[in-house]
Chimera marker file (.cmm) of the C-alpha trace (Angstrom):
<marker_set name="trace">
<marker id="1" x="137.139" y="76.061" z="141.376" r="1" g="1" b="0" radius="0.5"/>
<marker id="2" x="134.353" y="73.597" z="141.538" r="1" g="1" b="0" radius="0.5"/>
<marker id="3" x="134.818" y="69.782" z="140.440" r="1" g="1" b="0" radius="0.5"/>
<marker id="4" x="132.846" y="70.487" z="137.454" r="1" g="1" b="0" radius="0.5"/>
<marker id="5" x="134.326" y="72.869" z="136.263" r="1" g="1" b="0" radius="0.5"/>
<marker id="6" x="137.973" y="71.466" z="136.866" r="1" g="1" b="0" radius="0.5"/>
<marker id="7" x="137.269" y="68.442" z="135.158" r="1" g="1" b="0" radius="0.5"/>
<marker id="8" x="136.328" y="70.520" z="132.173" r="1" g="1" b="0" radius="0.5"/>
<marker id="9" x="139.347" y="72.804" z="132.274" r="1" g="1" b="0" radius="0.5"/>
<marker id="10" x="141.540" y="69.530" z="132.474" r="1" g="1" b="0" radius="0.5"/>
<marker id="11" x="139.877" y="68.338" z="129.774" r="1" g="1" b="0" radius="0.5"/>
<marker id="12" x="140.276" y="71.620" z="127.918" r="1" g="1" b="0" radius="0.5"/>
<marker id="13" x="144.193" y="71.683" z="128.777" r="1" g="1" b="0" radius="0.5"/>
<marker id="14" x="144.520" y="67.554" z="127.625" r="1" g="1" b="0" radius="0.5"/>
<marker id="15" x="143.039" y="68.399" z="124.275" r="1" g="1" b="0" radius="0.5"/>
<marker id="16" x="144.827" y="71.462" z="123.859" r="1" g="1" b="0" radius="0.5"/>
<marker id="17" x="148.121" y="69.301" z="124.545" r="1" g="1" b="0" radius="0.5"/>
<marker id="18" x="147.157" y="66.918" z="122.122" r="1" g="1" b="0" radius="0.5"/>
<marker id="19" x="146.498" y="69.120" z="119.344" r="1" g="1" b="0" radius="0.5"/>
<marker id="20" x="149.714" y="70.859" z="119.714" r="1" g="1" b="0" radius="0.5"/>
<marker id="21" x="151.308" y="67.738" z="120.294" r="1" g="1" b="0" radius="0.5"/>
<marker id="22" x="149.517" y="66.080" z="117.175" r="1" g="1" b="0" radius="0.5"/>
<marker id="23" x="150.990" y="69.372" z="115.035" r="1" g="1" b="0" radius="0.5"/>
<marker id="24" x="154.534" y="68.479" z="116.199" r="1" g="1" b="0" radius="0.5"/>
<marker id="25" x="153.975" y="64.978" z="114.925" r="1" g="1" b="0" radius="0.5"/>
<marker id="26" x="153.171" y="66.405" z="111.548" r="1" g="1" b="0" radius="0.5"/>
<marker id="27" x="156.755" y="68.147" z="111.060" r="1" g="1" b="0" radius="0.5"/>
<marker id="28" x="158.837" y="65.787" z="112.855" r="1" g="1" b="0" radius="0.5"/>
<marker id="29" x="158.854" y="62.530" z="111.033" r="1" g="1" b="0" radius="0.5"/>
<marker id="30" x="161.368" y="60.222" z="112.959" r="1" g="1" b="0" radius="0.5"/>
<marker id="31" x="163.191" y="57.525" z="110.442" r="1" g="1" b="0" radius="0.5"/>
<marker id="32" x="162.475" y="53.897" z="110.129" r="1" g="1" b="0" radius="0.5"/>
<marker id="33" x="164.168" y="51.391" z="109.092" r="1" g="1" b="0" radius="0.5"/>
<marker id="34" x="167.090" y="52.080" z="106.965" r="1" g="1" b="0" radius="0.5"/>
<marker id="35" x="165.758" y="54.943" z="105.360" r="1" g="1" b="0" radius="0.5"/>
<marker id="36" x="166.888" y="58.368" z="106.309" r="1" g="1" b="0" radius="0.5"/>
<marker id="37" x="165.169" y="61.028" z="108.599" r="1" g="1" b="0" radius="0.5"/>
<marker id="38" x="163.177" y="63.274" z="106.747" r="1" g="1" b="0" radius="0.5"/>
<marker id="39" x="163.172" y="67.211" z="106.408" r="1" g="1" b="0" radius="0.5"/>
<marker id="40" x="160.894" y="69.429" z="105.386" r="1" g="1" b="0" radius="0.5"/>
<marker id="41" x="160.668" y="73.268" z="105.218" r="1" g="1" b="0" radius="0.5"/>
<marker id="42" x="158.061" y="74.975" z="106.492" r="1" g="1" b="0" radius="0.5"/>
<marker id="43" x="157.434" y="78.549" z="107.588" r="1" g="1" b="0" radius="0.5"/>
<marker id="44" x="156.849" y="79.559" z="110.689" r="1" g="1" b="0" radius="0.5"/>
<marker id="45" x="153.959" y="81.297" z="109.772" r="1" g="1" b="0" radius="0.5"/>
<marker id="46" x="152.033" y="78.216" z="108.500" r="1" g="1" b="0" radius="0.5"/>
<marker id="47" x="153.259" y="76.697" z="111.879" r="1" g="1" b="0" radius="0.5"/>
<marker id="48" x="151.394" y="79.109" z="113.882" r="1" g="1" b="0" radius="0.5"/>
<marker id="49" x="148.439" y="79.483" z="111.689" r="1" g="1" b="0" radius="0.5"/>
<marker id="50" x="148.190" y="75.503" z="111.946" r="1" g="1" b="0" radius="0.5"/>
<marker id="51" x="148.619" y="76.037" z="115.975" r="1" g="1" b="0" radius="0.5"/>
<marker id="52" x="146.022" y="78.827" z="116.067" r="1" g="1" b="0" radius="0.5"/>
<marker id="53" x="143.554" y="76.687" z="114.233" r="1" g="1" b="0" radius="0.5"/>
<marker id="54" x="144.049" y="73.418" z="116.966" r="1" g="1" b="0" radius="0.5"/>
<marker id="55" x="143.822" y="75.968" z="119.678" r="1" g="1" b="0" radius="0.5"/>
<marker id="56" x="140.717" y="77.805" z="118.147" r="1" g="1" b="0" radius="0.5"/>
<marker id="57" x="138.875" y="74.254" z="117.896" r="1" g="1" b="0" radius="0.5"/>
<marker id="58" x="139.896" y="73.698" z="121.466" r="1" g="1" b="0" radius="0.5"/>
<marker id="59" x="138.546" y="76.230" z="122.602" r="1" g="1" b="0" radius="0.5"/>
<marker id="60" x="135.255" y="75.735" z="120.326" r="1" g="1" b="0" radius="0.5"/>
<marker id="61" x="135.146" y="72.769" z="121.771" r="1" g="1" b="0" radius="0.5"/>
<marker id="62" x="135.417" y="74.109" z="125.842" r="1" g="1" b="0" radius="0.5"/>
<marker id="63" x="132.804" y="76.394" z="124.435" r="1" g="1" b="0" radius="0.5"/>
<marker id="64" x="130.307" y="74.047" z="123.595" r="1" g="1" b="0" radius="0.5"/>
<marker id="65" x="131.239" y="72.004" z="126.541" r="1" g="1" b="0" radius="0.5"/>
<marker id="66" x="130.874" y="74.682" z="129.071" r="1" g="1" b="0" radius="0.5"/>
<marker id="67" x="126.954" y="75.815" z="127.981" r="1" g="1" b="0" radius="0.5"/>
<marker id="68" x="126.296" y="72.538" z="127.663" r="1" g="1" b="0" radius="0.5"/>
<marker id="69" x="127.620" y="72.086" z="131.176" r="1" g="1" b="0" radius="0.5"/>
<marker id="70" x="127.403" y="75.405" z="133.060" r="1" g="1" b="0" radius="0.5"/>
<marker id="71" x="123.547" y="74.411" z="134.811" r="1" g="1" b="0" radius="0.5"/>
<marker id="72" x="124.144" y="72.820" z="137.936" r="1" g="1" b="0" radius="0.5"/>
<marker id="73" x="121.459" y="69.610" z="138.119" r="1" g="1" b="0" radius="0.5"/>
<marker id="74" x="119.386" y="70.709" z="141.218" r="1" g="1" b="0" radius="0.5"/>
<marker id="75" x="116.215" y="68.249" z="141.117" r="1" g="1" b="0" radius="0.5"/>
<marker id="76" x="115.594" y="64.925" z="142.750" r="1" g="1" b="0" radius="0.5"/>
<marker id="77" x="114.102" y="62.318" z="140.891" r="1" g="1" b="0" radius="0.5"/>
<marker id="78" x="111.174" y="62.995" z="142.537" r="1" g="1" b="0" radius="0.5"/>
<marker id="79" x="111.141" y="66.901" z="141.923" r="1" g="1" b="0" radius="0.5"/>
<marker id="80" x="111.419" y="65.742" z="138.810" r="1" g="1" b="0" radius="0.5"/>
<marker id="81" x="108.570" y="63.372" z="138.405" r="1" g="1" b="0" radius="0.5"/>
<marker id="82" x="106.269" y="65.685" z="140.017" r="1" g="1" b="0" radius="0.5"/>
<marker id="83" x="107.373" y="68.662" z="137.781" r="1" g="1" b="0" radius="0.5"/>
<marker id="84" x="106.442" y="66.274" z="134.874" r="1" g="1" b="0" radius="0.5"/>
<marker id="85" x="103.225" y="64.585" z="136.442" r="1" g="1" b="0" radius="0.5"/>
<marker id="86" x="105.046" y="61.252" z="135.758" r="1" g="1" b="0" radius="0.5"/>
<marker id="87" x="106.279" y="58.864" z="138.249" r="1" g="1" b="0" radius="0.5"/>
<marker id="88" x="110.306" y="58.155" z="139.467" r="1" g="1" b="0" radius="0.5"/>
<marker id="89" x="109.506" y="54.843" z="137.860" r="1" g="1" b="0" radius="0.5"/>
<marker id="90" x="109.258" y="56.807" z="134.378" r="1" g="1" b="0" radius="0.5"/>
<marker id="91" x="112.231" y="58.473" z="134.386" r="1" g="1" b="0" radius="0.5"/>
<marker id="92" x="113.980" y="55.819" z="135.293" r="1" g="1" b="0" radius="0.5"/>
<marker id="93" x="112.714" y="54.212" z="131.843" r="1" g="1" b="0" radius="0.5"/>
<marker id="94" x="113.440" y="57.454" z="130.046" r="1" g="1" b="0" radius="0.5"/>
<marker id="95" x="117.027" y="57.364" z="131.376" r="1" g="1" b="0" radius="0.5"/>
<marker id="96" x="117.336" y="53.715" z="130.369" r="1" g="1" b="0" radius="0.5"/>
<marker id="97" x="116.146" y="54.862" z="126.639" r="1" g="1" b="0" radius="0.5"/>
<marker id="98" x="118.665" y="57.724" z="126.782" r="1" g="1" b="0" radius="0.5"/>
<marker id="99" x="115.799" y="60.436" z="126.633" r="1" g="1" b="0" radius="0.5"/>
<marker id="100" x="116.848" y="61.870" z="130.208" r="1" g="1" b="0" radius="0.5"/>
<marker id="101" x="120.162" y="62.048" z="131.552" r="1" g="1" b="0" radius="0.5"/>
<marker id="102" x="120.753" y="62.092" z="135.295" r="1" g="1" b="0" radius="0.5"/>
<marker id="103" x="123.843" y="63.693" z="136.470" r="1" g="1" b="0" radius="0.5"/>
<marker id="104" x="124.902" y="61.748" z="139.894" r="1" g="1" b="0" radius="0.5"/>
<marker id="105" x="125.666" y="63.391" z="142.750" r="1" g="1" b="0" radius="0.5"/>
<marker id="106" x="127.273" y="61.170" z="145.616" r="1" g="1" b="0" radius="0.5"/>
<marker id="107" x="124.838" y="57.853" z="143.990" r="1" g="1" b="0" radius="0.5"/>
<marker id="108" x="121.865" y="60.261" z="143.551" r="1" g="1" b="0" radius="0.5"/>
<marker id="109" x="120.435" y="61.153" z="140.278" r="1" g="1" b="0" radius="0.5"/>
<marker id="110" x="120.205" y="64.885" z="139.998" r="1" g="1" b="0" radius="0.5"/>
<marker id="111" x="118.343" y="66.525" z="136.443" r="1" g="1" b="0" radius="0.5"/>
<marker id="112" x="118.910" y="69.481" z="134.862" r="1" g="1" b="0" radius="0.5"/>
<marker id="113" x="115.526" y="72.109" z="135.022" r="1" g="1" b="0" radius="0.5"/>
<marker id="114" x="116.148" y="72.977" z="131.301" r="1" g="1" b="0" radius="0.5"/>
<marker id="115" x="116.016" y="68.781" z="130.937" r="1" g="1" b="0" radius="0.5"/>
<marker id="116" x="112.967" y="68.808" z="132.572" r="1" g="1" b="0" radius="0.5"/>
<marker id="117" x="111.427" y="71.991" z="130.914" r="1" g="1" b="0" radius="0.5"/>
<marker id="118" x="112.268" y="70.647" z="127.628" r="1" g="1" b="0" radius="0.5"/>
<marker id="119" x="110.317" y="67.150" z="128.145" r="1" g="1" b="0" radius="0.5"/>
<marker id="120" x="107.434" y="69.835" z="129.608" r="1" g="1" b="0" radius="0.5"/>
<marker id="121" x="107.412" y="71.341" z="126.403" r="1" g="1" b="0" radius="0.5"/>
<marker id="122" x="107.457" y="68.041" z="124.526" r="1" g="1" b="0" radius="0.5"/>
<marker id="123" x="104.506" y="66.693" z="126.436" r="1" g="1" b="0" radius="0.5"/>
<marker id="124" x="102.801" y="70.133" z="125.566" r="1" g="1" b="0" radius="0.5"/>
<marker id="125" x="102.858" y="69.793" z="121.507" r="1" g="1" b="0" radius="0.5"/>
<marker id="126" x="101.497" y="65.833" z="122.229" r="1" g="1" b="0" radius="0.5"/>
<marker id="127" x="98.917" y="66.775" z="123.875" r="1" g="1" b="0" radius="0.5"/>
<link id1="1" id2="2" r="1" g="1" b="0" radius="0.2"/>
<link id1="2" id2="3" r="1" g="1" b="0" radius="0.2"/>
<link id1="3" id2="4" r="1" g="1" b="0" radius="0.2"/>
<link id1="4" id2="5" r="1" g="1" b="0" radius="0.2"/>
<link id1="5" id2="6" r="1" g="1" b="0" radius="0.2"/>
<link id1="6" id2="7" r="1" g="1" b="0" radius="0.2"/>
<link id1="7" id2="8" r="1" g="1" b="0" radius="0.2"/>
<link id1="8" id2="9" r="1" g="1" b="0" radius="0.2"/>
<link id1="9" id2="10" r="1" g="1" b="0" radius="0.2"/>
<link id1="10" id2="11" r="1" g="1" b="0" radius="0.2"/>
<link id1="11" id2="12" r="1" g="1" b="0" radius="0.2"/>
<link id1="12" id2="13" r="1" g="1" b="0" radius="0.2"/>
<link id1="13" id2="14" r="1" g="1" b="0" radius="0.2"/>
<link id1="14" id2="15" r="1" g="1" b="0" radius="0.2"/>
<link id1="15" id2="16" r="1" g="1" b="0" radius="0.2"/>
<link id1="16" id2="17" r="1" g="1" b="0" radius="0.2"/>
<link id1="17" id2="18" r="1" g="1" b="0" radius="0.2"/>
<link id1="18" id2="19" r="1" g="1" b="0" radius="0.2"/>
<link id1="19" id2="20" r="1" g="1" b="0" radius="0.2"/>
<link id1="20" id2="21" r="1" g="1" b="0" radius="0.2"/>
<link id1="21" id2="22" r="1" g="1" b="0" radius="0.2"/>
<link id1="22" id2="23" r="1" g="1" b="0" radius="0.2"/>
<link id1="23" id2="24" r="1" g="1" b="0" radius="0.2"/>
<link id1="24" id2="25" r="1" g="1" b="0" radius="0.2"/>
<link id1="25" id2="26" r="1" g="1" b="0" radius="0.2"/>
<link id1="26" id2="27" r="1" g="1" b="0" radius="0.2"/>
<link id1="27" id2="28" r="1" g="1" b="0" radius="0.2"/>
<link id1="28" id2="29" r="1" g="1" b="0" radius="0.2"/>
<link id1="29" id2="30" r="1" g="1" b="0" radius="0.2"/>
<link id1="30" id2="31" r="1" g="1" b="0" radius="0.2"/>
<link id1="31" id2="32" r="1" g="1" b="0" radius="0.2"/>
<link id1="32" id2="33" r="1" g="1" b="0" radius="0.2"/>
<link id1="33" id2="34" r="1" g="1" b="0" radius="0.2"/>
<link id1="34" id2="35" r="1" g="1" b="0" radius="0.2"/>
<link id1="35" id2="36" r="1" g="1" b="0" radius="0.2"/>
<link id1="36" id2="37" r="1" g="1" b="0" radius="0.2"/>
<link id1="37" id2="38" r="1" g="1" b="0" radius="0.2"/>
<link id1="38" id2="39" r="1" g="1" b="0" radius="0.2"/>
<link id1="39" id2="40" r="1" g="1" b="0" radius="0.2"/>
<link id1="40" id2="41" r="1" g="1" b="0" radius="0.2"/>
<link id1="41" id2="42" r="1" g="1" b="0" radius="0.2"/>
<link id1="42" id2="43" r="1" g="1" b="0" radius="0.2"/>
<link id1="43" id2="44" r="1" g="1" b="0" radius="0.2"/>
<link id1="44" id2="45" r="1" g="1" b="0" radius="0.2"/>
<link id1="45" id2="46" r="1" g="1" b="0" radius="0.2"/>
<link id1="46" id2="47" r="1" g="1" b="0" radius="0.2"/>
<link id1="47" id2="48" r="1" g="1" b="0" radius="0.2"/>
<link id1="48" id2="49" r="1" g="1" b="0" radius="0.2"/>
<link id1="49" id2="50" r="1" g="1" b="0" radius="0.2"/>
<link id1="50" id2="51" r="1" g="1" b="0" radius="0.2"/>
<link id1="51" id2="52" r="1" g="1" b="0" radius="0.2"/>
<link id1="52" id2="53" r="1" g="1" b="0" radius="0.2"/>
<link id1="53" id2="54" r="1" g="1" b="0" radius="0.2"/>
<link id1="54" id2="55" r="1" g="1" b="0" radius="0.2"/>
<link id1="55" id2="56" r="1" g="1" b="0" radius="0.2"/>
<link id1="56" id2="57" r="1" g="1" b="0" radius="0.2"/>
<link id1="57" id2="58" r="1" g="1" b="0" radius="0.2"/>
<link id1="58" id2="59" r="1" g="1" b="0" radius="0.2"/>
<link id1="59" id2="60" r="1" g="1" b="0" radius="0.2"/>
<link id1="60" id2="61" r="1" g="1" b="0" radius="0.2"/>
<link id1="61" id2="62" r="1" g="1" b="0" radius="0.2"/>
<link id1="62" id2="63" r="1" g="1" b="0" radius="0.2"/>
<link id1="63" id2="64" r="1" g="1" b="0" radius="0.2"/>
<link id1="64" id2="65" r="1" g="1" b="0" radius="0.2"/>
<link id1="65" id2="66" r="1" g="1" b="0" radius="0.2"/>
<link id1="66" id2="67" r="1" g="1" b="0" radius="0.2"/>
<link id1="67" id2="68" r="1" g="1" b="0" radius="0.2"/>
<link id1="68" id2="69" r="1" g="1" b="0" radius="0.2"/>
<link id1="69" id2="70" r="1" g="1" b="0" radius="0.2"/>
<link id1="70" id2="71" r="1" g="1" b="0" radius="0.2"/>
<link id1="71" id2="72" r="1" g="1" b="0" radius="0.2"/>
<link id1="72" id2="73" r="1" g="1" b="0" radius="0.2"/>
<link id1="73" id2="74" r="1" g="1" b="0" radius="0.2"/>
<link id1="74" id2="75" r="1" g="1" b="0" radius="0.2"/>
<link id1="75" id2="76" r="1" g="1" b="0" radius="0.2"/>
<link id1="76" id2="77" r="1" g="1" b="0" radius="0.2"/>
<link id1="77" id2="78" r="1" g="1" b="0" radius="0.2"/>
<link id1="78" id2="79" r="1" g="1" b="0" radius="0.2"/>
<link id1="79" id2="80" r="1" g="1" b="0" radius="0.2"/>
<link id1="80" id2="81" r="1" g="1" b="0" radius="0.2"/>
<link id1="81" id2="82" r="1" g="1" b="0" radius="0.2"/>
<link id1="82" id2="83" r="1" g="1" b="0" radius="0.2"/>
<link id1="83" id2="84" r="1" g="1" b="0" radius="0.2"/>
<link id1="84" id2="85" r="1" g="1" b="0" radius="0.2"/>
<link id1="85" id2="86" r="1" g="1" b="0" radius="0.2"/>
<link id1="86" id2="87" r="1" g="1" b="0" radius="0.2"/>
<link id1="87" id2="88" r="1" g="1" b="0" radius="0.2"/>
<link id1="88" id2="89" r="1" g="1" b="0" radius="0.2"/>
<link id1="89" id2="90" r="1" g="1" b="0" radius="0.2"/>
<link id1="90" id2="91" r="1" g="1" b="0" radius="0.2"/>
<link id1="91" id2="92" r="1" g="1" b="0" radius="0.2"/>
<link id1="92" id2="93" r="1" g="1" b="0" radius="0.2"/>
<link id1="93" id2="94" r="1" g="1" b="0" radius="0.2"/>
<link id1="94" id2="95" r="1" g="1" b="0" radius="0.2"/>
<link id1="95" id2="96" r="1" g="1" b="0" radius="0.2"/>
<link id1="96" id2="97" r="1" g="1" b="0" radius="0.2"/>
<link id1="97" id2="98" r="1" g="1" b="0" radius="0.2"/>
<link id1="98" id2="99" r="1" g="1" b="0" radius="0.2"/>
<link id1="99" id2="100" r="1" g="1" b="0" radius="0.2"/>
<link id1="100" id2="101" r="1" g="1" b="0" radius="0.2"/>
<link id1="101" id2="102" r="1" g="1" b="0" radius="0.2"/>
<link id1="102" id2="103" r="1" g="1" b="0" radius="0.2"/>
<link id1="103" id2="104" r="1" g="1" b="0" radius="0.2"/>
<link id1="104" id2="105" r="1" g="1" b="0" radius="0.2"/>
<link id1="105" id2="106" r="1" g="1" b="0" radius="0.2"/>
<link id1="106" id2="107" r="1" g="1" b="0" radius="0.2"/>
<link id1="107" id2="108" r="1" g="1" b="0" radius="0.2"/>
<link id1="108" id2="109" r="1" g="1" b="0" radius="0.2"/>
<link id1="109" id2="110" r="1" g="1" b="0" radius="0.2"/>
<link id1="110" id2="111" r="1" g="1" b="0" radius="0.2"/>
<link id1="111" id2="112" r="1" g="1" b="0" radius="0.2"/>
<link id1="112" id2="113" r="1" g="1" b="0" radius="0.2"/>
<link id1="113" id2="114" r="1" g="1" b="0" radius="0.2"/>
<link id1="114" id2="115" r="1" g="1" b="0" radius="0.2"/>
<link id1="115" id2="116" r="1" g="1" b="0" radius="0.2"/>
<link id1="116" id2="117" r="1" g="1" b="0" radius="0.2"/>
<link id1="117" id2="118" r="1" g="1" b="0" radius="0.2"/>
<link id1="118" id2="119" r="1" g="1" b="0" radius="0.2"/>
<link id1="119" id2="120" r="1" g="1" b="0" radius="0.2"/>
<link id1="120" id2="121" r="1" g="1" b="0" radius="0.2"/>
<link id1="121" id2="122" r="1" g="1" b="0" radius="0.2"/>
<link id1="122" id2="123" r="1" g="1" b="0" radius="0.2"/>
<link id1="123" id2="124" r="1" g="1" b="0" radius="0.2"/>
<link id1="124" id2="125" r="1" g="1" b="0" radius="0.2"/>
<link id1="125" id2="126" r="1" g="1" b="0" radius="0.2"/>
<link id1="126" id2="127" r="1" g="1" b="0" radius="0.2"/>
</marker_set>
């Protein structure tokens, strides 16, 4: 499995847990102070349609994350200024403005060519 995508299935399995766990905290109220515990009755089948929905919005969630995810950055900084006609300097200033997002790659900045094609299509209706 690559790093990439482990991190996201971690991620995936963390906020799975903490749905379900979030669910438990909902039925299980624990008493304070001199008050008694608390019980309440609910059916199992609102139990697991309240787990289905955590787990569907999970998975909604991995969803999203994994398109948004699945392109593996594969150009330079340079590629990249020379695909745009711009110079590293540029980017560099479009990174710092949040308009481009590097992905690093053992201290290298590494882009996306769907990043890059968008920003070529941007420059295109400016121009």
């Amino acid at each position: 499995m690559s790093y990439m995508k482990e991190n996201l299935y971690k991620r995936l399995v963390r906020e799975l847990r903490m749905n379900v766990e979030n669910i438990w905290d909902m039925f299980h109220t624990k008493p304070t102070g001199d008050f008694p515990p608390v019980y309440i009755t609910i059916p199992v089948e609102m139990i697991d349609e309240i787990t289905d929905r955590a787990v569907l919005r999970t998975l909604e969630s991995a969803s999203q994350l994994m398109d948004k995810y699945s392109e593996i950055p594969s150009l330079s900084r340079s590629s990249a200024a020379k695909k745009l006609g711009k110079t590293a300097k540029t980017l560099r200033e479009w990174e710092e403005k949040g308009a481009l997002v590097p992905v690093y790659i053992e201290g290298s900045p590494y882009y996306r060519l769907s990043d890059i094609e968008r920003l070529n299509e941007k420059k295109g209706r400016m121009t």
